[in-house]
Structure formats: C-alpha cells, structure tokens
C-alpha positions, -999 to +999 in steps of 0.1 A: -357+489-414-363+520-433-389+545-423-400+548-458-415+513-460-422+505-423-439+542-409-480+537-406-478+575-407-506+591-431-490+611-460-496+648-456-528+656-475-535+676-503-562+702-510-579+703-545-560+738-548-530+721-542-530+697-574-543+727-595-517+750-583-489+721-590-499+710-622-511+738-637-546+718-645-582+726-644-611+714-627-639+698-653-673+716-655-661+736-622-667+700-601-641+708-572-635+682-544-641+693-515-622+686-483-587+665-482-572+643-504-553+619-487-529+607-518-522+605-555-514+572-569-517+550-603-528+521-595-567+516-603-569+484-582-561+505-548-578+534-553-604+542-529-624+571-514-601+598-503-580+592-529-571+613-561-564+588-595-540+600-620-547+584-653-510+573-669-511+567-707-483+542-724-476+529-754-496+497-746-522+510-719-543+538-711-555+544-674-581+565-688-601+531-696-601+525-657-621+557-647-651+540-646-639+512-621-619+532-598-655+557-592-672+524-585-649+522-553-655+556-545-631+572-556-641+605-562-611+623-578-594+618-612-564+632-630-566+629-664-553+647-698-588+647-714-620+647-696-640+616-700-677+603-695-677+594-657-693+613-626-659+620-611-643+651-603-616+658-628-587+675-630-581+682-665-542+683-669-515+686-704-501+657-698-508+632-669-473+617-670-459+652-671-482+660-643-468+631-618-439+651-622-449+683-610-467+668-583-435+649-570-419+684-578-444+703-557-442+679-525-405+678-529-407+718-526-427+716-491-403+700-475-373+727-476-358+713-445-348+676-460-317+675-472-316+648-508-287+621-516-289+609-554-271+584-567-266+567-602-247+541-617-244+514-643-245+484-611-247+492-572-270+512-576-298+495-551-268+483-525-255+515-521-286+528-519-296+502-488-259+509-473-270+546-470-306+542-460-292+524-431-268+554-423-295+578-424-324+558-408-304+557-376-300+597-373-338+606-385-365+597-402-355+588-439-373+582-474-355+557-494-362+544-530-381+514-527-379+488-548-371+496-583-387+533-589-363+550-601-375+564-633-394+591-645-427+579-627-412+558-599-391+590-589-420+613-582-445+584-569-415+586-543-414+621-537-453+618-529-443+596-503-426+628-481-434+636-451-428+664-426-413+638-399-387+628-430-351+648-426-334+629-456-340+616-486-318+586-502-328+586-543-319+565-567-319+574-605-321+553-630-314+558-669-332+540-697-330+569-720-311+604-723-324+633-706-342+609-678-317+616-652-321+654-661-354+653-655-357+634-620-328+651-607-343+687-612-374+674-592-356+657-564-326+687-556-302+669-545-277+684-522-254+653-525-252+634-557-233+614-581-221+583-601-206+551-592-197+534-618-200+535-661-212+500-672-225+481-698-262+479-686-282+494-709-260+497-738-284+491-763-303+522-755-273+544-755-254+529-782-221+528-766-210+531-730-198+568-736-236+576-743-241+556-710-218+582-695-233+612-709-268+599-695-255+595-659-237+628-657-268+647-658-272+634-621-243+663-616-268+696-636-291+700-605-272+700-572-272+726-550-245+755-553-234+747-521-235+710-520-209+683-530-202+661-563-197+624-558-169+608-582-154+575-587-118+582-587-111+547-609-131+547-635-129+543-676-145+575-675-134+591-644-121+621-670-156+625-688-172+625-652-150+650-637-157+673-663-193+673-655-192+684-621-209+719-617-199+722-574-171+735-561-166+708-535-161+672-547-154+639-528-141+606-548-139+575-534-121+545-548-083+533-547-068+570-553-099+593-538-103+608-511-129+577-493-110+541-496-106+507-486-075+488-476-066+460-459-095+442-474-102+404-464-130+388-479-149+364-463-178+341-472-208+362-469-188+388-457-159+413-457-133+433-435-115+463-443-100+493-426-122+527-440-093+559-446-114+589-452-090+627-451-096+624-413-088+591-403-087+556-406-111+530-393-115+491-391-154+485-408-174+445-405-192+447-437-219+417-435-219+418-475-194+399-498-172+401-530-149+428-532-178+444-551-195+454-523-166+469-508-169+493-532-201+502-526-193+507-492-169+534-501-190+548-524-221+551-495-194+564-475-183+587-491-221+603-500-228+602-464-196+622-456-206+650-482-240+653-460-219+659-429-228+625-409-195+615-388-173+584-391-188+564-364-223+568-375-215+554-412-198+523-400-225+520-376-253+522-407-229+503-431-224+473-405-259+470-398-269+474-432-293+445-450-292+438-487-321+440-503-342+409-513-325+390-543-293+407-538-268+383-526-293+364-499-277+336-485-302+303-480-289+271-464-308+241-472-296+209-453-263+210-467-264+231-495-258+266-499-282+288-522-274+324-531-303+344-546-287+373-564-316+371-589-329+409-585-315+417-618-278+417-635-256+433-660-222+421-673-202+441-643-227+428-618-224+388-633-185+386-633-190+400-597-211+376-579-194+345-598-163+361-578-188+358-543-195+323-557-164+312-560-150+320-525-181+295-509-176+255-500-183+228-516-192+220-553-200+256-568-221+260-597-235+294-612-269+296-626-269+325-652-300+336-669-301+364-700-293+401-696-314+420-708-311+459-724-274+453-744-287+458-777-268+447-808-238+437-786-261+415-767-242+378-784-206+391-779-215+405-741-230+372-732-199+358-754-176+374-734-190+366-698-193+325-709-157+331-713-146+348-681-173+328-661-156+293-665-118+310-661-133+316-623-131+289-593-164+274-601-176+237-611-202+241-635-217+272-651-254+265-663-261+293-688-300+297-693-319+317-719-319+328-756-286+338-753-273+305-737-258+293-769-237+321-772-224+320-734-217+279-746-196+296-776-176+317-750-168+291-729-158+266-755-130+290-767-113+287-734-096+256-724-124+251-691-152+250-719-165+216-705-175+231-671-205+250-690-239+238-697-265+257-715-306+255-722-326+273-735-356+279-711-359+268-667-377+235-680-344+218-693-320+234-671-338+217-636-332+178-638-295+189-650-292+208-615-309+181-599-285+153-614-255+172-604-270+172-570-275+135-572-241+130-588-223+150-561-238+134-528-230+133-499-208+167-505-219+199-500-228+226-527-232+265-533-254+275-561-254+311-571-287+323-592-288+353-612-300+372-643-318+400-654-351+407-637-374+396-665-360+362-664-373+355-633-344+333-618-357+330-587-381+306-601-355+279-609-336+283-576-370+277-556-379+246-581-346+234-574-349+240-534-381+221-534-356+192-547-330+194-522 
C-alpha cells in the first residue's frame, strides 16, 4: 500500500505566520491564532479544533455559508475572501481558491529534498499512476494522488498532504480546461513529467483533440532544467508533443522509444512481456490485463527510469502493483465472472477493456454506460464504439444511458447488430441481464461493467450480483 493513504503520521503543522506569509492574506481585526495549526482542508463536516477552514466558492456553493457550523466544532480558524459575521479567527485572502494554491505551493517548497513525477494523459492516467506508486513506495516513503484529485483544488489539497518522511511524489494532472495543467504543474515542480496518450476524453471542452493536445503539453512548461521529458513515441500527436518539450534529456516509451514491450502474451487477468530499456532486456509478470496495460507499464517504466530507480526495482514495483478500485477488479461469483472497470471511461479506455473482456470464458457480455465530457461529438463517439464493440469476441453488448440509442444505431450498421441491447436507465437493463443469466445456465459467464463515473455502473453490477 501506499504511504500516502496508509501513514498515521500527523502532517507537519503550520503557524498562523505561515498561511499569511503563503497566501499573502491578512488576519481580520488583528485576531491571530495562536499556537499550531495542524491542517487546512475544505470540508466543513471534518473540521475540528486545530484545524484551519478554507472557505471554497463555486458556481453553485459557497463555503462561506458554513462558517458558522464549522466554529460550532471548535474550529477556530477560517480562510476566507471576505470576512464574515462569526467569532473565528480569519484570514482574509484575494481569492480562497487561488489561495489553496499557494498553500499547496508553499508546502511543496518545504520539501526541497523530494523529487516530483507528473503525469497526464487522455486514459491511464490513474493505472500508471498505481504502477509507479508501487515502484516508489518500495524505495521510500511516497505521496501518491489519491483518488481522483487531480485538478486545480485536488492538486494542492495533495501537496498539503507532504511530509518530511516523504522522498517522492507520484502526481497526476488532470485537464478539464486550458491553462489547468499550467497551473498545477508550476505548483508541484516536477523533475520527471509527461503525457501518455492524446484521447478523446474531454473533447467537448477542448473542441477538438488538437486542443486536447495543447492542454496536456503544458505538463512539459515547468520541469526542472535538469530533469527529463516523458514522450509517447506512437502517438497521433507524437510530433505536436515533441515540440513541446523544454529539457534537454527525453525518454519515450512505446513500439519505437527508447522503453518497450515485446514478446507480449496476454493472459486472462494478466500479461507477460520481456521489458527492453537502452540497457537491457528483462522478462516482467504484469498481474494487469489487455494489451492496454502493457502500455502503461512502459509508460511507468519509463518515468521511473528518468528518476534514476534501476531495472530490478521497477519490475519489482510493477509486478506487485494493485489496480485501483473499479479499475479492472476481477470478482468471481459461483461461476460467473464479474469485472468492475466502472471507475470511469472514455472512448480509448471502452474499446480497451471490451478487448480484456473478450479474452475471458464463458458467455461474455459488456455492460456500457454513457461517457461523459465529448461534447457535440458525443452521438457519433458513442456511434462509433456500438460499432466497434459488437465487431469484438463478445456475446451481448448492453448499452445503458441517454446515449444508448445511438450506440444501438452503431451496431445495427454492422452485420453483428443483433448482439447489442440498449436502455435507457439501470431499471430496464437488470431483468435483461438476469434473463441472459437464466437463459444461459448451467454455463459460465464474464460480465465486464463500465462507464463514466457519474453513471454509477457499479450499481448495476452489484444489483446483478445480488441475483447470481
């Protein structure tokens, strides 16, 4: 496990100096905290004496409302961007959002000694991110993106989570917008960083996958002079990506780069492959599956190289690496197989695990809800994956969602149109799923769940394992 979420260490406290200094803020009617302040966080519902509140505003919310309530737990410190009617110290700030920043940027500038890995992408982003927080975990103590903060808050609420025990740092950078990956990059400093792949997630905020590209090669603007650029050496826009490196030393990994798989056999739930890196060759277990993953392996490889860890330790890390939760789990129930890949999707990351999918026993079947964040091209991208879903070695596709009909449409124009079901919400789909378990007994079958993480797919596959 990683340090990051397991350690019961206490976060290095802060001084009411401290936030002042960092955020460039004031203290209200000269009410300064005295003694430590054990942390900052965000979350009203936790705060508690010790504890310094920042007050986030959004479009739809403002913490500022929850002053009140968090001083009625004792909580004795606020961070807020006007000062407001509560007997609470308060540290009067531009802008609190802004000022989560520079806190994250402050505590990131304590720790000189930790050496930062960043990574970006359109999908792998979180396995690659586990495959290397397993590297690094085994040499020292290691703060790893948890979970999915990898924005412009979620970055430097991890960053607040440093410590002097932590050596390395494993980030992962997320884009919803441009200029996002600008930002969290300058406040992380990476000394390793780069992209692994230009998708289709998120192409409705960038209106086109070259904007995507654009986005994701800010990740390259903030590494240090003397550390190393991570490339893909296969991509669409390996060119556009290359051109944004800043380093002098570079390392690309993929069929052509300099880190790369061959020999590859994949198995069930897992894969083998021999590792060539410029020094040598070596045979890697990977306990992950689809040829996907394979590729994240490389990737991960290839980041830990650039940070100077030797060949044995990464294929140590990367055959004792875990995925995370909803990311290809593999449940047996009785006779059934059940893969939760339900943590979220894109288009790259669907096609992908229907590949997994199809490599399992028995009757297959793929349970797909919506993706989410494609914009105007959201009907022809879920066009386009009903028809390359049914083309691959599955039974039954069961499309579920808004955009079902137009996964239905997809597969129809192909001549394996009748192995695809659609409905439009989790209701209608379940006695389907449970009939084609009925229908199919006594044989065995894999089910495969996935979608993007605001359809909540896991809810169907645990409905339908309370059936089984």
């Amino acid at each position: 496990m990683h340090t990051s979420t397991t350690s019961t260490v206490p976060l290095d406290p802060w001084s009411a100096a401290q936030l002042a200094e960092a955020t460039g803020g004031y203290w209200y009617s000269g009410q300064i905290p005295q003694g430590e302040i054990k942390r900052i966080l965000t979350d009203s519902r936790h705060a508690e004496a010790g504890d310094a509140f920042l007050a986030l505003k959004g479009e739809r919310f403002d913490a500022h409302d929850f002053i009140r309530q968090v001083a009625d737990h004792d909580c004795q410190i606020a961070i807020v961007s006007h000062p407001v009617d509560v007997e609470i110290c308060q540290l009067v700030v531009k802008d609190t959002r802004l000022a989560l920043g520079q806190l994250g940027a402050y505590r990131r500038g304590q720790h000189p000694q930790l050496k930062v890995i960043a990574l970006t992408g359109s999908s792998g982003k979180t396995t690659t991110k586990e495959m290397l927080g397993s590297i690094f975990s085994q040499l020292a103590p290691t703060l790893v993106t948890r979970g999915n903060l990898n924005n412009d808050l979620g970055v430097p609420m991890m960053l607040l989570e440093l410590r002097a025990e932590h050596q390395y740092a494993v980030m992962e950078l997320g884009a919803s917008h441009q200029g996002e990956i600008d930002y969290t990059s300058k406040l992380v400093q990476p000394h390793v960083a780069g992209i692994l792949n230009i998708g289709t997630a998120h192409l409705g905020e960038f209106g086109g996958r070259d904007g995507i590209c654009r986005a994701k090669a800010e990740i390259y603007r903030h590494i240090d002079a003397t550390g190393t650029s991570i490339i893909p050496a296969q991509d669409d826009f390996s060119d556009e990506i290359r051109a944004a490196v800043q380093t002098e030393k570079v390392i690309s990994f993929g069929v052509g780069g300099d880190v790369f798989a061959t020999d590859v056999e994949l198995q069930t739930q897992s894969a083998r492959f021999q590792l060539n890196t410029p020094e040598a060759t070596h045979p890697v277990n990977l306990p992950f599956a689809g040829q996907h993953n394979v590729h994240n392996a490389e990737a991960a490889a290839a980041f830990a190289l650039a940070a100077g860890v030797g060949i044995a330790e990464i294929i140590r890390g990367l055959e004792q690496a875990q995925a995370a939760k909803g990311r290809l789990n593999f449940i047996q129930k009785g006779h059934h197989l059940l893969i939760d890949d339900t943590y979220n999707a894109n288009p790259a990351s669907m096609r992908a695990a229907a590949e997994v999918l199809a490599q399992q026993a028995g009757i297959k079947v793929m349970v797909m809800g919506d993706i989410g964040e494609l914009g105007a091209s959201a009907a022809q991208q879920h066009y386009l994956l009903g028809r390359d879903l049914v083309a691959q070695a599955v039974n039954f596709v069961v499309a579920v969602g808004e955009f079902a009909p137009a996964v239905l449409e997809g597969a129809r124009s192909t001549q394996y149109g009748k192995k695809m079901q659609a409905f439009l919400t989790q209701e209608q789909a379940l006695p389907f799923l449970i009939d084609l378990v009925d229908t199919h007994q006594p044989q065995s079958m894999s089910f495969l769940f996935k979608g993007s993480r605001y359809t909540h797919m896991e809810t169907l596959m645990t409905d339908l394992m309370e059936k089984l």
